[in-house]
C-alpha positions in Angstrom: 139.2 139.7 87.4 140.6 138.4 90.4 136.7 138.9 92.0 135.7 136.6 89.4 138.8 133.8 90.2 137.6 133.9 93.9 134.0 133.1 93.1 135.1 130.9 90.4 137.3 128.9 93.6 134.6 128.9 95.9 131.6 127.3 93.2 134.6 124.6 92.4 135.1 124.0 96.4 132.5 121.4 97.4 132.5 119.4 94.4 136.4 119.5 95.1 135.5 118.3 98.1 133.3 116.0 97.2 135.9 114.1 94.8 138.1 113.8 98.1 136.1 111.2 99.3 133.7 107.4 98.0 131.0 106.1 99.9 131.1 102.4 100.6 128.5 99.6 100.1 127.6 96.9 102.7 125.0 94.4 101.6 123.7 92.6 103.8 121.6 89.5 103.2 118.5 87.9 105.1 117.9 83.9 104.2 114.6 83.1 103.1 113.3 79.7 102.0 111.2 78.3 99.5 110.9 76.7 95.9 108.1 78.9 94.2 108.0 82.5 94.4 105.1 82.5 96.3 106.6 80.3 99.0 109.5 83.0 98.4 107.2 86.2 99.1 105.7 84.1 101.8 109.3 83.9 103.4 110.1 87.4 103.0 106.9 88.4 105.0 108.2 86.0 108.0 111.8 87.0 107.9 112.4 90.3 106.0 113.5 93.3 108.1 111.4 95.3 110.8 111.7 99.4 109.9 110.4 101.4 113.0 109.2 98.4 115.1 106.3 98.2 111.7 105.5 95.5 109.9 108.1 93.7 107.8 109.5 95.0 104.6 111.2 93.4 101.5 114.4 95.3 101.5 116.1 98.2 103.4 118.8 101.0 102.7 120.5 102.5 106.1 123.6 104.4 106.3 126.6 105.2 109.2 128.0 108.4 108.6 130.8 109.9 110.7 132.4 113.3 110.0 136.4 114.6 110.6 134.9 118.4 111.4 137.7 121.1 112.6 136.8 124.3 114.4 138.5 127.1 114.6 138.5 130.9 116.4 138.7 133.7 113.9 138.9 136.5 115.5 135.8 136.2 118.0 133.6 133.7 115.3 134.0 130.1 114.7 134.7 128.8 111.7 134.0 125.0 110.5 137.0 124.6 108.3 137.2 121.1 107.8 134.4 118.6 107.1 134.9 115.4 105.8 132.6 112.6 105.7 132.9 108.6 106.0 129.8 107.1 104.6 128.4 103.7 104.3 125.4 102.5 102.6 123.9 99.8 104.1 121.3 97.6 101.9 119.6 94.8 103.5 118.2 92.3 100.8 116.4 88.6 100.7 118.6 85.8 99.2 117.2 82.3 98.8 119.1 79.9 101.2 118.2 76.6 98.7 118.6 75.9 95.1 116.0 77.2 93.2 114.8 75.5 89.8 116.0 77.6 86.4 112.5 79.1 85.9 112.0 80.3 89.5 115.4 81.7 89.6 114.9 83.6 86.3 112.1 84.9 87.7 113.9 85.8 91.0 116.9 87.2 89.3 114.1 89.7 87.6 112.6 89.9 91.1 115.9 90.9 93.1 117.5 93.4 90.4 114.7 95.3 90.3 114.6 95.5 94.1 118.3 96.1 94.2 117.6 99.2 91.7 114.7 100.5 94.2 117.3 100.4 97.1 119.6 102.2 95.1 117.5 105.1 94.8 117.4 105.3 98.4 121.1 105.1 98.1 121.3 108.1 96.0 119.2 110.3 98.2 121.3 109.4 100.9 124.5 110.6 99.1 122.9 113.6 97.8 122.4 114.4 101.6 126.4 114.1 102.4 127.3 116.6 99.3 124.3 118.9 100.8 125.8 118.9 104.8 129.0 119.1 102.8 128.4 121.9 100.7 126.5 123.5 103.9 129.8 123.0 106.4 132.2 124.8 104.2 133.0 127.9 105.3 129.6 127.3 107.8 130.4 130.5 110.8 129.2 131.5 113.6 129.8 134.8 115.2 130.7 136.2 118.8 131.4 132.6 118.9 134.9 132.1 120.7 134.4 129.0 122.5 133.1 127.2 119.3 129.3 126.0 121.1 127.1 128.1 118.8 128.2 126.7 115.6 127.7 123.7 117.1 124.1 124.3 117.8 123.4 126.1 114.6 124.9 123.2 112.6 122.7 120.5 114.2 119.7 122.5 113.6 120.5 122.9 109.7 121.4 119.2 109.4 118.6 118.3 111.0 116.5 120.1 108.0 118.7 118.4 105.7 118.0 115.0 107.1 114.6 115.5 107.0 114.2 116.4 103.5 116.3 113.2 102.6 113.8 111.3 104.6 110.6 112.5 103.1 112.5 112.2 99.6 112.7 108.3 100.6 108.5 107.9 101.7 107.8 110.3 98.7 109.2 107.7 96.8 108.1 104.6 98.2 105.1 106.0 98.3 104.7 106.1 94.6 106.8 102.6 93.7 104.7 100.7 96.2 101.1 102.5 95.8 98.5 100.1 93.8 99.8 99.3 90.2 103.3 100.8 91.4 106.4 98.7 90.6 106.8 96.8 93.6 103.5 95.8 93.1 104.2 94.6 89.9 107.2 93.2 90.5 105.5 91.3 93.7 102.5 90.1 91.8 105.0 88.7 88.8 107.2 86.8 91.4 103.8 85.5 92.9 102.0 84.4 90.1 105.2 83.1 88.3 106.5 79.7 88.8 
């Protein structure tokens, strides 16, 4: 029975953990100009962000995360018994710097929401990251460790696997919103072609 209460204790502790702490939102706007939403596509291909030094994109989702970690000897292992995250999720989006007419701004409104939703994706994957290194931390050991290095190392290894998935998560999923006939496609092509 009390078997049972540990394990029950130890399924509840990173989701306990993860209700300790929020991520926070930054937006952060581009101007772009123009009256149609051609000349406002046009504008995003001039001004929207760079990702990687490649061409320029619509919209972008970046994140600063910093971690509280504590380490500490037991016995001759190290121990990460503390691991708490600060996260912020940084979307970069186009906003029209004039007034646009009611059609064209219905149609932008259509436009931007959807992109705003697309981002948020991205957001999510990011956040599912955090909960994974957090899940991953707790408890996370390293033995004949006494000087606390190896953890250290072994921890950057397995977060560097855990990034990675996140990323490919991201290009699997652009990969199928922008492909031909994708929605950003669509949702390009009905801006465009709109008034």
């Amino acid at each position: 029975m009390l078997g049972a209460l540990l394990g029950s204790a130890q399924a509840l502790a990173p989701a306990l953990a993860s209700a300790q702490w929020q991520p926070t939102e930054e937006v952060r706007n581009y101007a772009i100009s123009g009256v149609t939403g051609a000349e406002l596509y046009r504008s995003i291909g001039e001004k929207g962000p760079q990702v990687g030094g490649q061409s320029r994109v619509i919209a972008h989702t970046t994140f600063k995360l910093t971690w509280t970690r504590k380490y500490e000897r037991q016995g001759n292992a190290c121990v990460l018994t503390t691991a708490k995250p600060k996260l912020t999720i940084i979307y970069t989006l186009p906003k029209p710097s004039a007034k646009l007419s009611p059609s064209v701004k219905a149609s932008w409104d259509i436009f931007i929401d959807a992109i705003r939703k697309h981002e948020r994706v991205h957001g999510e994957t990011i956040i599912d990251m955090v909960h994974e290194i957090e899940t991953l931390s707790s408890g996370f050991s390293a033995e004949d460790d006494p000087d606390c290095r190896k953890i250290r190392a072994n921890l950057t290894e397995r977060l560097g696997e855990i990034s990675g998935r996140q990323r490919q998560r991201g290009r699997d999923f652009d990969q199928v919103e922008m492909s031909d006939g994708g929605n950003v496609q669509a949702l390009i092509l009905r801006l465009v072609n709109g008034p």
